[in-house]
GUTOR-132389 format. One line per 3 residues: their letters; for each residue x negated, y negated, z of C-alpha. Coordinates in steps of 0.05 Angstrom, whole numbers. Each point is the difference from the previous one (the first is absolute). Layout:
<nodes>
A) X Y Z  ...;
</nodes>
This chain:
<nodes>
XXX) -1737 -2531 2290  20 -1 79  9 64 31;
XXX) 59 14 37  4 -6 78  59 43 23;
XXX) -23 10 72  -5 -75 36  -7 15 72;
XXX) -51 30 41  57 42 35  4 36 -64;
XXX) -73 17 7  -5 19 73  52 55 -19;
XXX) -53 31 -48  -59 -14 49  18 8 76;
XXX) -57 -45 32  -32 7 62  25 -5 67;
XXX) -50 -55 14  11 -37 -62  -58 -20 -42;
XXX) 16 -38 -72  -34 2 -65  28 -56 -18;
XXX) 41 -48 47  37 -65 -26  -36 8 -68;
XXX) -66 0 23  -51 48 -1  -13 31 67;
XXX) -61 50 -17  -41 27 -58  -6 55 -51;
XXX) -65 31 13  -37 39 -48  -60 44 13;
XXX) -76 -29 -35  7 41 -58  78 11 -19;
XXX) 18 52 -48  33 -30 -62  66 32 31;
XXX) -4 -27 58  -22 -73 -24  66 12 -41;
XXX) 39 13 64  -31 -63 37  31 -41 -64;
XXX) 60 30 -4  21 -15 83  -30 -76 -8;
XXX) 43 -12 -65  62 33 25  -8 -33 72;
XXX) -1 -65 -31  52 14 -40  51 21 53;
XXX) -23 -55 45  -49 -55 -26  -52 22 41;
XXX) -64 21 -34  -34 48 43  -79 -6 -7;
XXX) -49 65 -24  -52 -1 50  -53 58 3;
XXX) -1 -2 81  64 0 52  15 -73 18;
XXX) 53 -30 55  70 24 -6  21 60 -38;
XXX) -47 34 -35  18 55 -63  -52 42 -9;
XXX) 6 24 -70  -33 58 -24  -50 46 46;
XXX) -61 -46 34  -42 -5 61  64 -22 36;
XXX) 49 54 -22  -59 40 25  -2 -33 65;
XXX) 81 12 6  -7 70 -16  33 -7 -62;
XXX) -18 59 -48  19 3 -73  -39 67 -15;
XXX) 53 43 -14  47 -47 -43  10 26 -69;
XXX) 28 -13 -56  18 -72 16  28 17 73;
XXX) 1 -60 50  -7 -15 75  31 -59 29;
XXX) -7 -16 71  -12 -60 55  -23 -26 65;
XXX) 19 -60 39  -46 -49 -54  -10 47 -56;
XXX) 35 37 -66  -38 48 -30  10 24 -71;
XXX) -43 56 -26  -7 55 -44  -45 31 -52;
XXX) -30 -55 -40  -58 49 -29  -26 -35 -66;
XXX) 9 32 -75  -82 7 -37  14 17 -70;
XXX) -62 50 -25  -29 -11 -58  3 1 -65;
XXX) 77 -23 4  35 -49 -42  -11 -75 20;
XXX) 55 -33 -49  58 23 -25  -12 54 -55;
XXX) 63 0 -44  9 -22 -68  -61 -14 -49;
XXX) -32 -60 56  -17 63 49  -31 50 -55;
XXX) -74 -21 19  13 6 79  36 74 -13;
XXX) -60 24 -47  -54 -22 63  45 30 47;
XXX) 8 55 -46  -75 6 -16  -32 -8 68;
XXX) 57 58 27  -29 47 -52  -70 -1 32;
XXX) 42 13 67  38 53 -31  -49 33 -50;
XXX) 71 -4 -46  32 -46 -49  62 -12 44;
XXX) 46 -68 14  -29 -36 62  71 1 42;
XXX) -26 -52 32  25 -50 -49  60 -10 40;
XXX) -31 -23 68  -8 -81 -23  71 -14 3;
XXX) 5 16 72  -39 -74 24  28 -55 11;
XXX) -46 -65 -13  48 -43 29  14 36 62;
XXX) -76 24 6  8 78 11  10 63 -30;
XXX) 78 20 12  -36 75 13  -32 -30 65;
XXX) 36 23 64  61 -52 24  3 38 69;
XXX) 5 -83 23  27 -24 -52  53 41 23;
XXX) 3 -14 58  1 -83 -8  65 10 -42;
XXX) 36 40 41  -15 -54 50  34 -52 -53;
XXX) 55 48 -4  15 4 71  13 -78 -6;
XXX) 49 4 -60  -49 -5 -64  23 42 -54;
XXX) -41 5 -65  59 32 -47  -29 -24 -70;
XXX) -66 -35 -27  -15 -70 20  47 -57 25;
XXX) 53 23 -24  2 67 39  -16 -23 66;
XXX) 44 2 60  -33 -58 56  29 -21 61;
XXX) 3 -66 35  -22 -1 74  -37 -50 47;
XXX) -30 57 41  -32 63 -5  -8 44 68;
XXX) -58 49 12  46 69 0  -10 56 46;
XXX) -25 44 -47  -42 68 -7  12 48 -57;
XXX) -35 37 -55  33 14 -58  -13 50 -54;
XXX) 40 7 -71  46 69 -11  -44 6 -69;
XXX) -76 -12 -6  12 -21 -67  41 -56 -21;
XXX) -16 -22 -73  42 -51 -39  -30 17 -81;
XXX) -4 -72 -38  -40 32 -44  31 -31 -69;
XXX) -28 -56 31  -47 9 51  -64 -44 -38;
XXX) 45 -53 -2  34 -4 68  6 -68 37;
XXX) -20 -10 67  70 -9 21  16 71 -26;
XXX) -62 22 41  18 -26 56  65 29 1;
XXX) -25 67 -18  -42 -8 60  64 -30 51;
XXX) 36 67 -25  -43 28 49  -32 51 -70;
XXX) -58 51 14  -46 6 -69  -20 71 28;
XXX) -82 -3 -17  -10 36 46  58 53 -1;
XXX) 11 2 -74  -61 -41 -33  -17 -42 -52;
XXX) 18 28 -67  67 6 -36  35 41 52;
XXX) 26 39 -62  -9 31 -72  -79 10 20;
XXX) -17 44 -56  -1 -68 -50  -58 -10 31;
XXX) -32 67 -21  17 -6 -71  15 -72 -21;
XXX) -71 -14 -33  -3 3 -76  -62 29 17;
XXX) 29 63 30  56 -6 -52  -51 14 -58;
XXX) -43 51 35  50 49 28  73 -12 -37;
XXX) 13 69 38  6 -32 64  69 -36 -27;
XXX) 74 26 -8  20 29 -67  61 -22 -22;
XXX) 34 11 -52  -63 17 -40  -39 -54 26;
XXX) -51 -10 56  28 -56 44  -58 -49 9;
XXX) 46 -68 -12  54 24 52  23 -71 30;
XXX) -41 -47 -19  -69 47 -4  6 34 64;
XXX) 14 59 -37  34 64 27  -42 63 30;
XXX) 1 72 -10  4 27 61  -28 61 -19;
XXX) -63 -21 -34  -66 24 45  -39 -53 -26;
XXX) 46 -50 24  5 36 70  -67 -6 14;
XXX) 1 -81 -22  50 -11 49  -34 32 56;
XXX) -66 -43 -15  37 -57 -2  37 11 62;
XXX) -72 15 39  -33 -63 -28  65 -47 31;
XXX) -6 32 68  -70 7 4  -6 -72 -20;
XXX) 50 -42 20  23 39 48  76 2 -15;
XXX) 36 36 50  49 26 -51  5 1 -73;
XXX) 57 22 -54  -11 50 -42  65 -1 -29;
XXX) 10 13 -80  20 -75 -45  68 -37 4;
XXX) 41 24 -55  -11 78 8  71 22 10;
XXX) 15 -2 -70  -39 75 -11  -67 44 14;
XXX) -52 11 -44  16 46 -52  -70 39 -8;
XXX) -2 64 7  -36 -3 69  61 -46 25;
XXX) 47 58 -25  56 26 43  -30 -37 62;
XXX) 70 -39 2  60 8 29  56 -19 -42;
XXX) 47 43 32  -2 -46 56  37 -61 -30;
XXX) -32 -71 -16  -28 -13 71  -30 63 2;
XXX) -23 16 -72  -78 -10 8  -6 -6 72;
XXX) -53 66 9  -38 -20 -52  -3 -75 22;
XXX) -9 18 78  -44 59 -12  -47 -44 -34;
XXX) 6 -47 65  -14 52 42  -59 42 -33;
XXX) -30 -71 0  11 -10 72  -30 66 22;
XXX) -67 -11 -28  -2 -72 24  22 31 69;
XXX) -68 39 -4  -49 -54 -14  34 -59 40;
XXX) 53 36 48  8 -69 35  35 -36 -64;
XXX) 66 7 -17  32 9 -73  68 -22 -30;
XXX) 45 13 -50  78 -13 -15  63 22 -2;
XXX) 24 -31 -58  43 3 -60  -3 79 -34;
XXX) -42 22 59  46 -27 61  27 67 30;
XXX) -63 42 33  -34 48 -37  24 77 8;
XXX) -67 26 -10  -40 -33 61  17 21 73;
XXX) -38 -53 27  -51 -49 -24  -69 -15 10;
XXX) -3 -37 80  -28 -66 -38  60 -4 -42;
XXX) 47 -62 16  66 -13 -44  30 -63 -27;
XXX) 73 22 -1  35 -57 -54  77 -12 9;
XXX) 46 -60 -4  39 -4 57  37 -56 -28;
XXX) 36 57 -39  17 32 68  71 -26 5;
XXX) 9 66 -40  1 44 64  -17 56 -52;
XXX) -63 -31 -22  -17 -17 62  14 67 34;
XXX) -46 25 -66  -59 -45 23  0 20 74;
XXX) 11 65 -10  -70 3 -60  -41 -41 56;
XXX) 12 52 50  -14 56 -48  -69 -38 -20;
XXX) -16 -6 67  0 76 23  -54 14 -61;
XXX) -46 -67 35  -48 30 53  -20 -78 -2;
XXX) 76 -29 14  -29 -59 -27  58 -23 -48;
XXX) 4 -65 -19  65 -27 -46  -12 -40 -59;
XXX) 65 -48 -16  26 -40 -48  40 -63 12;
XXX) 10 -22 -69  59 -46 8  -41 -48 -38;
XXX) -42 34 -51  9 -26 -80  53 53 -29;
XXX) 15 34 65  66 26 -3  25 -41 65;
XXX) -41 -66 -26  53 -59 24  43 37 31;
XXX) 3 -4 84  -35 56 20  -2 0 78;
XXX) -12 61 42  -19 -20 69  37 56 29;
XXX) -26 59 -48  -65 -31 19  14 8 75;
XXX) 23 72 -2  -49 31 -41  -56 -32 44;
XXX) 27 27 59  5 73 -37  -81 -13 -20;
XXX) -28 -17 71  -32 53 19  -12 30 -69;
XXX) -31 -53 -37  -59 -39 9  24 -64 -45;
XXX) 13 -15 -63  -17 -48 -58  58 -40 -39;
XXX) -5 -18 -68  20 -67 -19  -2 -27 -67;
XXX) 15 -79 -5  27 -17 -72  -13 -81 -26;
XXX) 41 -53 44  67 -24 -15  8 -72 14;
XXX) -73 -11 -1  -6 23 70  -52 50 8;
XXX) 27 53 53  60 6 -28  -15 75 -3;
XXX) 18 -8 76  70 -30 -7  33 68 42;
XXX) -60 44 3  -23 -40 54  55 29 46;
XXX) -22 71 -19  -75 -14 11  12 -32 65;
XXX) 48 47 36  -51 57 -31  -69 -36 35;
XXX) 35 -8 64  34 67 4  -81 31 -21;
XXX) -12 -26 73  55 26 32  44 35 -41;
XXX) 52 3 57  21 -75 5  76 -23 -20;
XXX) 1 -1 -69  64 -39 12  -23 -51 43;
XXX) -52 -20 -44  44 -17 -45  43 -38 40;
XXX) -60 -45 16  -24 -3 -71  62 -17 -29;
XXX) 8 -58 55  -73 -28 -2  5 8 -85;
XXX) 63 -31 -17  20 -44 64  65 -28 -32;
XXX) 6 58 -51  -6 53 47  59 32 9;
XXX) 11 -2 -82  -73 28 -9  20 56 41;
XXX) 63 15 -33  -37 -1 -68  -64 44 24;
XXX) 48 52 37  43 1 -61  -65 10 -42;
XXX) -25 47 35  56 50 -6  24 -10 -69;
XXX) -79 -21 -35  10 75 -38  72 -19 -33;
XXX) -25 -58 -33  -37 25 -56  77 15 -20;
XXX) 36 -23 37  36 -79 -10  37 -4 52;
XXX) -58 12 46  -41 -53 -30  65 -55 -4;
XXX) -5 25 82  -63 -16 6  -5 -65 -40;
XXX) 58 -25 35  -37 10 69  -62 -27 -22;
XXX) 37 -63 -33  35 -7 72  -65 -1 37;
XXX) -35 -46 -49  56 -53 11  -4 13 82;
XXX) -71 -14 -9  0 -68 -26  -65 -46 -15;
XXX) -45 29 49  -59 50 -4  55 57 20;
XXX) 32 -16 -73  -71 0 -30  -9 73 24;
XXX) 62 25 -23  -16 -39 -71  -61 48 4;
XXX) 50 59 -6  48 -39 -46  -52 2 -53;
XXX) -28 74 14  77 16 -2  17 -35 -73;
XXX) -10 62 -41  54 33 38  50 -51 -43;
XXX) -30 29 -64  16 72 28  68 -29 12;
XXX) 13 -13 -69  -32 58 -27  49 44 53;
XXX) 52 -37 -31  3 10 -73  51 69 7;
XXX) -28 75 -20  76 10 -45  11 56 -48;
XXX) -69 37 12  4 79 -4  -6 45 66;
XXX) -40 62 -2  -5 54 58  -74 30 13;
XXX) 21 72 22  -44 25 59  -41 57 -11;
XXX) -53 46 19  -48 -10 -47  -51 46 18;
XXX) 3 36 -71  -9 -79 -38  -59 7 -33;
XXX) -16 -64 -42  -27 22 -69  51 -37 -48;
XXX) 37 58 -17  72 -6 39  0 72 7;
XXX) 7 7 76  64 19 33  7 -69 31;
XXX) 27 -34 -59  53 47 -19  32 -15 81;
XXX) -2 -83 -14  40 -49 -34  -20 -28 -67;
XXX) 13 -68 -34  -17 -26 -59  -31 -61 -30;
XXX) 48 -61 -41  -32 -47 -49  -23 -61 40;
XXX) 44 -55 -35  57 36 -16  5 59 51;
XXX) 23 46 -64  -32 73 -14  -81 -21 -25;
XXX) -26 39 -61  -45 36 39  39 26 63;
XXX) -39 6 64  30 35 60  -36 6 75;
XXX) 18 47 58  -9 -31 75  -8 30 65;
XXX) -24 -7 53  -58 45 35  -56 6 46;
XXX) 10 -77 29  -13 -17 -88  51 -24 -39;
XXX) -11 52 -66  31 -16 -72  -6 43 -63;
XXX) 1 -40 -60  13 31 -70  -13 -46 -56;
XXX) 31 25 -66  -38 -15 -70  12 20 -72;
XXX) -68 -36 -18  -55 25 48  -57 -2 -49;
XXX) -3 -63 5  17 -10 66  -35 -72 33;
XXX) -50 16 59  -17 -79 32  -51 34 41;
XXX) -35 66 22  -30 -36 67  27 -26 64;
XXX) 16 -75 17  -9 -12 -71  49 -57 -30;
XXX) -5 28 -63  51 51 18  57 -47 -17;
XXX) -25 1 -71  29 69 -6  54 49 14;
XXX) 11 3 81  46 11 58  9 -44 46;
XXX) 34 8 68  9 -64 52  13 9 65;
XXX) 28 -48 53  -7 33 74  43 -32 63;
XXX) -66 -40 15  -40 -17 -67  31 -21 -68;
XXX) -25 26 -49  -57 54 -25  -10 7 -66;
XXX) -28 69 -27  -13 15 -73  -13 53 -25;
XXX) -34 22 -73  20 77 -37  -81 3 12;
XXX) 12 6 75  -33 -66 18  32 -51 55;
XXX) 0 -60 11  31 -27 67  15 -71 16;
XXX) 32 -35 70  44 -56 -41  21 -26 81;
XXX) -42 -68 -20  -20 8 -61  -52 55 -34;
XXX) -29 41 57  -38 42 -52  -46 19 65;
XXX) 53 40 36  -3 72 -15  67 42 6;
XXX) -20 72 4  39 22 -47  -9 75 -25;
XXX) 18 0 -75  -3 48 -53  20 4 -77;
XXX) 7 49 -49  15 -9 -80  50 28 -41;
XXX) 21 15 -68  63 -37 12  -30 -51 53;
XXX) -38 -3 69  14 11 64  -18 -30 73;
XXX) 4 18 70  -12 -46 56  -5 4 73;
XXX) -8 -63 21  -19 3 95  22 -44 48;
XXX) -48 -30 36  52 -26 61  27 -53 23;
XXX) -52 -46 20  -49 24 -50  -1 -72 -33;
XXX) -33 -28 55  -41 53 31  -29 13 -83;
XXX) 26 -52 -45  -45 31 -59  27 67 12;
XXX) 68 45 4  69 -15 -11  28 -39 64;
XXX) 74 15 24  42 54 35  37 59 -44;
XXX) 51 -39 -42  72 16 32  71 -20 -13;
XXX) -3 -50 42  -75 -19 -9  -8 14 -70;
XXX) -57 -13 -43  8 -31 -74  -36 24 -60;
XXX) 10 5 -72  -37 56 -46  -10 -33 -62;
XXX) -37 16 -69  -35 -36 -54  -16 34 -69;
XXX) -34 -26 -49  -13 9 -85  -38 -48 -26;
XXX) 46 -64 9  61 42 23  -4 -10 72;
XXX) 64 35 31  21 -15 77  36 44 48;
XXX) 16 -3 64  57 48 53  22 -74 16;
XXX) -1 -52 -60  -32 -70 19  42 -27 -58;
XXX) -73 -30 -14  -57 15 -42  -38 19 67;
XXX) 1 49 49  -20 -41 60  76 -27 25;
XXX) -4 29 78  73 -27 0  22 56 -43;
XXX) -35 54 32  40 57 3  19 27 76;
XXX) -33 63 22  10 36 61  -20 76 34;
X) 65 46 2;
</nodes>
């Protein structure tokens, strides 16, 4: 595939370049007029660099500059620091983090930076280690880092292979400082790299190149600048490499390290070697020690001494050794969904404070003991932990933390055209900040537009502008941040079709990480001309129009038929040219937007309403009994047989309100013949549940339809995320409670809300949405099975009319009065 030349003159160029007043050409007519000059021994960065100008060059002009290792007749670019960078006075000592100098003389362009070389230490990972094909290269890894350690701990550096690149020669943690520099170059002549390969790049056409007048050093408003591939990182092409690497990205080993920049505790306590000698060390939950906790990480006590003094060992054998310059010490993924219930854990949360805030002292106060003693035997490393899920707001119990403590703050600020949320975010980074003697806060995102069962997967989610503003609030505060990206199968057979309009997000983020004060606006204006040439000014309409109403179309038709419409338009504009083939790249990421359509379309009619009365709820105390004062001030409703919506045998009633940002319910199941009342299951996630008497209740938020929680007269749950299927993983954090009758069992439920964005920030934990209103409502039905041997009698407030429960289009409306 051609690329694209939308710039054909060299007056285009000499308005991005001014040359000098004695003007000197790199090339002239199409012919080369000097040399690329590299020094004897080029760092692989800089080798890079000297590629990247020849091929580009030639590209723009025919002219194939030669790599010489000495300065030759003509011009002569010096790339990366030599003996005759030296001899200009040229200095690149004090360029981090991928900053840049460009400059020039009468017969020279210099373009320097940091190109220091990456030496992984030993013993490290030399293939990739996942799946069964890596277990021998883990257990070596593992083995020779327990003669290191004196401990049976996971070698984190399992994690480093991934990181070279055989066909570009270097490790992408090597510093780019010219790299850098040699695109920005290629950018001040009109080459634009928006997407991998061919197909993504922006050339012009010229017949000359001047030598500018040039002398400028450029550093980047946030040291770090990390794009996360990591659902595919082992597998990455070199086009996605490269790419990465035109984004103008910082890896960080040297500001952030090596390792898993999060959830470093799995490191600690993932051997089944540590499992079997000290089970202490691991949550207990519900009755059982946590040692399989996603996947075999398992979950920690944080209170268990043993385990305290494992991660401090740990810690000092990674910085004594390989010399990390920070490390996590964060608890597992997947920890929001409760504490440890021992009795050392006991009352060391803080439930009062709501879902963000529920186990953040006992989380952070783990992070920070940690951090204290490290801060005594290697004062000059750094520690992090997160933000994150139950433990986002800052603990109440710390003042200030250790001075080697540094925060990954997670958010989504593609949920920030909610100037609530937003306002929310700001407002808990500034508050995290005044406890951080460090101020070294770093923000882990999430642009998930793309991610298998996201929420927003096909729809257009562009948010250019929410990028632009909250990078201008973060200068200053923030040192960088890393993006998760997760990149589903292709569509079409074309592999970065993950990219189709997450390209536009990732771009106008990398440039505005360099100078977060540039026109958002005028980016776009060039983008959407060098992108879509013919299609332009339909590609705008469509991306502006996405960008302002992406949050309606989970429900809203009209909003998708708008969008559709727009995108149709712009195809047809487009015509048979490689501007059509990039918008057939977002046709195809866009196709399950028509299924959402139809779905949106199939009418909610004759469904019951039910008003969640706010209250206190301070005096709720979930034991099963319904004797608190809260369910004599809210509505009840009752249950109708599921087929014929007439009065069941055995009538089951439920209270709802509203309380302590938790939808609550009450649920009193009548029943002449409790001896032999059915129990499925007495133990969570267990499908054998549905082999006996339960509750059910299924909830449909604004954002995520539909959770399914059931609910056994043992007490035991189990919770589902039906949005694409059987997301048996998620957890809901749902308190629950029974208690048996003569005449039948009871339930109460309080059921938190996680907020609005909680689906992509945790997709395994918490209910994602805002409070249900009357104009937002959420959609649920509270249903019940009962069973006697092969009686099996269905309930439900609103009947299906089927012999099932899960009909989302008959889901009752709910909303807080």
């Amino acid at each position: 595939m051609r690329p694209v030349h939308t710039l054909s003159a060299l007056a285009a160029i000499a308005i991005l370049w001014p040359a000098l007043a004695a003007q000197s050409f790199i090339v002239k007519d199409g012919k080369p007029c000097g040399q690329i000059v590299l020094s004897d021994d080029p760092a692989p960065m800089a080798r890079l660099a000297a590629a990247e100008l020849q091929i580009h060059i030639e590209k723009i002009t025919g002219a194939k500059l030669p790599i010489a290792a000495a300065p030759g007749q003509g011009v002569n670019i010096f790339v990366g620091r030599g003996a005759h960078t030296d001899k200009l006075g040229l200095k690149a000592g004090d360029l981090a983090h991928g900053a840049y100098r460009v400059a020039s003389g009468k017969d020279w362009l210099a373009l320097l930076g940091s190109d220091k070389r990456f030496a992984p230490v030993e013993p490290y990972a030399h293939i990739w280690t996942g799946g069964s094909a890596g277990r021998a290269e883990r257990e070596r890894i593992d083995s020779e880092f327990d003669k290191i350690s004196g401990g049976v701990y996971v070698n984190p550096f399992n994690y480093v292979f991934p990181y070279w690149s055989d066909d570009l020669k270097l490790w992408e943690f090597d510093d780019a400082g010219t790299l850098n520099a040699a695109h920005d170059f290629l950018r001040g002549l009109g080459v634009r790299w928006y997407f991998p390969g061919p197909l993504g790049e922006i050339i012009p056409k010229a017949n000359d190149i001047a030598l500018p007048a040039v002398d400028k050093t450029v550093r980047p408003d946030f040291p770090l600048r990390k794009l996360g591939w990591w659902a595919r990182r082992n597998s990455m092409t070199a086009e996605e490499k490269l790419w990465n690497l035109r984004m103008g990205v910082n890896e960080g080993a040297g500001l952030i390290g090596l390792t898993q920049l999060c959830h470093g505790i799995k490191f600690v306590i993932g051997r089944d070697e540590m499992k079997q000698a000290h089970p202490d060390y691991y949550a207990l939950w519900g009755g059982k020690r946590q040692t399989g906790h996603k996947g075999g990480q398992g979950a920690p006590c944080l209170s268990a001494p043993g385990l305290f003094a494992e991660h401090l060992k740990y810690a000092r054998a990674v910085f004594n050794h390989y010399r990390e310059p920070m490390l996590s010490v964060d608890v597992v993924d997947g920890y929001s969904s409760g504490m440890c219930e021992c009795e050392l854990c006991q009352g060391k949360g803080t439930p009062d404070r709501g879902w963000e805030g529920r186990i953040s002292d006992y989380v952070l106060g783990y992070a920070n003991r940690v951090a204290q003693e490290l801060y005594k035997s290697n004062p000059d490393k750094m520690v992090s932990a997160l933000a994150y899920g139950s433990y986002r707001l800052p603990p109440e119990k710390i003042a200030t933390f250790s001075p080697n403590l540094a925060l990954w703050f997670c958010q989504n600020r593609m949920s920030f055209w909610d100037t609530a949320v937003r306002d929310h975010f700001r407002d808990l980074r500034k508050a995290w900040l005044a406890k951080l003697p460090s101020k070294q806060m770093f923000v882990y995102e999430y642009y998930l537009t793309g991610r298998p069962g996201d929420a927003w997967e096909g729809l257009p989610v562009y948010f250019p502008h929410l990028i632009a503003d909250d990078l201008r609030a973060l200068k200053g505060l923030g040192l960088g941040e890393y993006i998760d990206l997760y990149q589903p199968a292709a569509r079409g057979g074309h592999p970065y079709d993950y990219l189709a309009l997450n390209h536009l997000n990732l771009y106008v983020t990398t440039r505005l990480w360099w100078d977060a004060t540039q026109d958002v606006d005028a980016m776009l204006e060039e983008y959407y001309t060098n992108y879509y040439g013919p299609a332009r000014d339909q590609m705008k309409a469509f991306i502006q129009f996405s960008e302002q109403n992406w949050p309606k179309m989970r429900k809203d038709i009209a909003a998708i038929d708008k969008a559709l419409e727009l995108l149709a338009a712009a195809r047809k504009a487009a015509g048979d040219t490689v501007y059509g083939q990039r918008i057939d790249v977002i046709v195809r990421y866009t196709e399950p937007m028509k299924v959402l359509r139809n779905q949106l379309a199939k009418p909610r009619e004759n469904v019951p309403s039910a008003r969640a009365l706010e209250r206190d709820g301070k005096g709720l105390k979930i034991d099963g009994k319904l004797d608190d004062p809260i369910w004599e001030t809210v509505r009840m409703y009752q249950l109708a047989d599921i087929i014929t919506g007439k009065r069941p045998k055995c009538p089951t009633t439920f209270h709802i309100g509203w309380a302590g940002n938790a939808l609550c319910l009450g649920v009193t199941c009548k029943d002449p013949d409790m001896a032999n009342l059915k129990i499925g299951s007495s133990k969570p996630d267990d499908p054998n549940i549905w082999f006996g008497d339960v509750i059910e209740l299924l909830v449909e938020t604004q954002t995520h339809s539909y959770y399914q929680i059931a609910i056994s007269p043992s007490g035991a749950v189990t919770d589902l995320d039906r949005e694409k299927g059987l997301g048996a993983r998620w957890n809901s954090g749902v308190e629950v409670a029974t208690q048996k009758e003569a005449d039948g069992w009871t339930v109460e439920i309080r059921l938190p809300l996680a907020g609005e964005n909680a689906a992509d920030i945790d997709p395994l934990t918490g209910v994602s949405g805002k409070p249900p209103s009357d104009t937002y409502p959420w959609y649920i039905n509270v249903c019940r099975q009962r069973v006697r041997g092969k009686d099996v009698e269905l309930s439900a407030w609103s009947p299906t009319g089927k012999t099932r429960f899960n009909v989302p289009e008959k889901f009752g409306k709910v909303y807080i009065k």
